[in-house]
N, C-alpha and C positions, 0 to 999 in steps of 0.2 A: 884282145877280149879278156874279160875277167872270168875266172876258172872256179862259174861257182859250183861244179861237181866236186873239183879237187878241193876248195874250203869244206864245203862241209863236210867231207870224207876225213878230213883233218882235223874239225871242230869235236866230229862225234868222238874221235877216236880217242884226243886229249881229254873227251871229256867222262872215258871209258864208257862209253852206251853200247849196245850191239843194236844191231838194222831193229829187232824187234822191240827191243828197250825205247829205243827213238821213236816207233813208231805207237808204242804205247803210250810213251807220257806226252806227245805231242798232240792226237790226233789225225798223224797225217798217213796215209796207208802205209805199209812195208817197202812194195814194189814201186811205187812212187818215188819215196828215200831213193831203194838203190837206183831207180833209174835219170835219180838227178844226178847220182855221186859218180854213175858212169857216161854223162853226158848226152843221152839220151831223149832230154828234156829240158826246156827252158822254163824254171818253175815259177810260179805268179809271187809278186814280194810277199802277199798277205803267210804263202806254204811255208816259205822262211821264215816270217816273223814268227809263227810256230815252232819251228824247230828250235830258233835262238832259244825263246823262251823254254823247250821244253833240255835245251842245254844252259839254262841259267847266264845265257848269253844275250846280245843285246844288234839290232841289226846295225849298228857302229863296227861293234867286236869280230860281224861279219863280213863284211867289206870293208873296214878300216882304208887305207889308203888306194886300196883296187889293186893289191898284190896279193899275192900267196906266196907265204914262206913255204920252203921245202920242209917234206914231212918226215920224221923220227922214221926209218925203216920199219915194215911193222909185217908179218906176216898175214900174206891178201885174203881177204874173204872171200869165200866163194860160192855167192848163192846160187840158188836153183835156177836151170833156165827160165821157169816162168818169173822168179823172183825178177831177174834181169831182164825181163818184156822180152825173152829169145823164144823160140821153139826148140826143139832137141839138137834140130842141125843148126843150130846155131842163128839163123835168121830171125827176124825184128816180128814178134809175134803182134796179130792186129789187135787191131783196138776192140774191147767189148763195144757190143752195140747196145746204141741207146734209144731214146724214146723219136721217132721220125719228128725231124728238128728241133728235136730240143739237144743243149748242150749237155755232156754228164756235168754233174758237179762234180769240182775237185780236180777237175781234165786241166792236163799241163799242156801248153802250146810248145810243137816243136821247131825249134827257129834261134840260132845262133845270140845274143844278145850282145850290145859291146857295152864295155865299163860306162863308158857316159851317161849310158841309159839306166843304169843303176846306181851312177852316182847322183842324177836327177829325180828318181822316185825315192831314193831311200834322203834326200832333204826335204821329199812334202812326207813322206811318210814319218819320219820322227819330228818332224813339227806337231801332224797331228796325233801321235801317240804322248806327246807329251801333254799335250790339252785334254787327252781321252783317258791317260792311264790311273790317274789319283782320283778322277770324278767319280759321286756313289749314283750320277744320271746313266742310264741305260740308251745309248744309240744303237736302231737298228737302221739297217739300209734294206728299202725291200724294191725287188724290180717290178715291171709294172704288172706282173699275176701277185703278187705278194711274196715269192718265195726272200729269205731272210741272205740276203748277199755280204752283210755284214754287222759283227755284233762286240760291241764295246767292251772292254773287262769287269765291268759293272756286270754284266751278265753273273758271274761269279759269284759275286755278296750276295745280285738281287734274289737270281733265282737257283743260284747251285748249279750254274752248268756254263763249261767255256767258250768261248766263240767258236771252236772247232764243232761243240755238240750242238751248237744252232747251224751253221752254215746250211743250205738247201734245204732246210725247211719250211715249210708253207706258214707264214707268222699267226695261221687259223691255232695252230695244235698248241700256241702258249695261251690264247685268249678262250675264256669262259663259254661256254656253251649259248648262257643264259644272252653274254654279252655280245657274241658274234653276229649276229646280225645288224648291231647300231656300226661296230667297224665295220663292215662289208660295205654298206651304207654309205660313211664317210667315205671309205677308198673311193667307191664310184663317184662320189661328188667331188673327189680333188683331181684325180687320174688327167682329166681332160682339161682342166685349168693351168698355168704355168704362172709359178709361184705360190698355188693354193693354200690355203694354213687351216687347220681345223685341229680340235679339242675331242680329249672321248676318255671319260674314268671308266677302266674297266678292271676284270680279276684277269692276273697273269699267271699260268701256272709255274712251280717249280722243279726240280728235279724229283721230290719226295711225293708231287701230287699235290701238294699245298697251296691254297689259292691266295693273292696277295694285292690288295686294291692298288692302282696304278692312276695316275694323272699322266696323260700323252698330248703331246703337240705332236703333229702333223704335217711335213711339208712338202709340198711336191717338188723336189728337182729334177725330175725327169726330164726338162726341155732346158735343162743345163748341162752345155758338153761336159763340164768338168765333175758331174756326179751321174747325170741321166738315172737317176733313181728316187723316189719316195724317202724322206726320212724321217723317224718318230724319233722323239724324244721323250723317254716315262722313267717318272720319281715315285717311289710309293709313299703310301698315303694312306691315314688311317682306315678313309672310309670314303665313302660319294661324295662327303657335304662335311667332312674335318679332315683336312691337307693337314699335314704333318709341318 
């Protein structure tokens, strides 16, 4: 099995960050962090590829050959028990509860993984970080209520905010008030077709508040094992009727 509590515990640490520092410029919670670097959790590739990035690091640099070198002796940290998902006496504190089935966002599956299986997700996953990371197009991935499962580094330029600050969002709170009802619209006429494609210029918000006309394609993969999701594609645009 590849020891990816003990890489990243090694990664942060060469790269001097503390649990809080990582969890700040990454996006991804504290207790999350420690409770991958104590093995406690088997974290989803997207968690990693955050962290890489938020260690200037690349998910190569992260599993490189599916070894771990031994680490620089270093005095152990010792977070809180709740930091570590413990209770005082030491036991595996439970899970917050969440909305009657629905999944949290952000929830790590706990389940041993072996190398293979990360040596086979991290060859589609930097195939497609390579065709997604220089593009100025905006990919979002939404499941089939719309909430926002995944969002391209174009997010960034477009609208000022990272894939971390979109994940489990409703993709309603970046479009226009004026404009939500033609997408609402569209969703319901693609949702139940497989392969559906449809068009919609609408205002996307920004981080600042700032509204920014967008051109979007549409397309349902939802009845594709390999994505089972909605996906848009939007370029901004001057205006409804002058594409950039």
């Amino acid at each position: 099995m590849f020891d990816v509590g003990a890489q990243l515990r090694r990664m942060r640490r060469k790269s001097k960050l503390t649990l809080d520092q990582l969890a700040s410029t990454s996006g991804v919670d504290r207790g999350t962090i420690s409770r991958i670097e104590l093995g406690h959790v088997s974290p989803r590739i997207e968690t990693i590829s955050f962290l890489c990035e938020a260690m200037g690091a690349t998910l190569g640099d992260f599993f490189g050959n599916g070894t771990v070198p031994p680490e620089t002796p270093a005095a152990p940290e010792r977070p809180s028990p709740a930091a570590r998902g413990e209770t005082s006496d030491g036991a595996p504190a439970p899970e917050p509860a969440g909305a009657a089935g629905a999944p949290r966002i952000g929830a790590e599956a706990y389940w041993p993984v072996p190398a293979s299986f990360w040596k086979g997700v991290l060859e589609v996953q930097e195939r497609f970080e390579v065709l997604v990371r220089n593009s100025s197009e905006l990919i979002l991935v939404l499941d089939g209520e719309g909430f926002i499962r995944y969002a391209s580094p174009a997010s960034t330029g477009m609208l000022g905010m990272r894939s971390p600050d979109l994940l489990g969002q409703h993709c309603s709170v970046l479009v226009h008030p004026g404009d939500q009802p033609a997408c609402e619209h569209l969703l319901e006429r693609l949702r139940p077709v497989a392969n559906a494609t449809g068009r919609l210029e609408c205002r996307m918000r920004d981080r600042e508040g700032a509204w920014h006309w967008t051109a979007c394609r549409f397309n349902n993969q939802s009845h594709n094992p390999s994505v089972l999701a909605l996906v848009v594609n939007a370029v901004e645009i001057k205006g409804p009727a002058d594409p950039r």
